[in-house]
C-alpha positions, 0 to 999 in steps of 0.5 A: 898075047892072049888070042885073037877072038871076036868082041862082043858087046863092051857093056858085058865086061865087068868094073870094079866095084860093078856087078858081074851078070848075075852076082851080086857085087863083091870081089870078082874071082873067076872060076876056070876048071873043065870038070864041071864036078869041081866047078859047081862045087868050087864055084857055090862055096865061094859065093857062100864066101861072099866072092862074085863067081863068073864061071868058065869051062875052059881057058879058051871060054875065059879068052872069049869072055875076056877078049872084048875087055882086053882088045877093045880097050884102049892103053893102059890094059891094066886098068881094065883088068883091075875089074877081076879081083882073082882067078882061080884055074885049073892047070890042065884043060882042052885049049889054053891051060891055066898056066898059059891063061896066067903067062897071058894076063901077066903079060897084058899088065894083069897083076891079081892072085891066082889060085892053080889047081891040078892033080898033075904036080910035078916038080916041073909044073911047081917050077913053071909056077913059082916064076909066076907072082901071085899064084899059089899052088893047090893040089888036087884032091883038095878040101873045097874050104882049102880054095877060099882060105887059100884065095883069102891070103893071095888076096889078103898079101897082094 
């Protein structure tokens, strides 16, 4: 289960094929990465890529932001979650990690790719990561393009 957060108003939670506040309308990848030095940057490049970027500075700022999607609708879940075409996380962050952002998606029927970033690969995190369907592993430092192109072939295979 994800957290129990307040709800804001359900006119902020994005549809499928309907803009999120602020972009354009095209495929949703959510950015989530607390080094706002890796964010900015990530976040620009896939805009010039042409995705919609909605960008968060923790797991728990991407909960929040979620929340009202995810508890104010009414079963199924999934189709809710259909709004977000990707996510694209980092793995260690204050709060909820990526991996707990993932597990808890996954487990409210959200089924998207997901692109996880770290500096931290150990073989244990690697393990944790391939249980998981649909996410693909990029270790940081990495070349801002390897990003798009590895979000291309999540998207591309899903």
């Amino acid at each position: 289960m994800i957290a129990s957060i307040a709800h804001p108003s359900p006119s902020t939670c994005p549809k499928r094929n309907g803009p999120l506040p602020g972009v354009p309308a095209a495929p949703h990848v959510l950015v989530v990465e607390d080094d706002v030095d890796i964010r900015e940057p990530l976040a620009r490049a896939l805009r010039h890529e042409g995705y919609a970027v909605h960008t968060f500075g923790s797991g728990s700022e991407l909960v929040g932001y979620l929340g009202s999607c995810l508890l104010r609708s009414s079963r199924p879940r999934p189709r809710m979650l259909r709004g977000f075409d990707a996510i694209v996380t980092d793995v260690r962050m204050p709060g909820i990690s990526g991996i707990g952002i993932v597990q808890g998606l996954r487990a409210e029927g959200w089924s998207q790719p997901v692109v996880v970033m770290s500096a931290f690969a150990d073989e244990a995190l690697r393990r944790r990561i391939d249980r998981l369907d649909d996410v693909a592993f990029v270790a940081k430092p990495f070349e801002i393009e390897e990003i798009g192109r590895t979000l291309h072939d999540l998207m591309l295979h899903a």
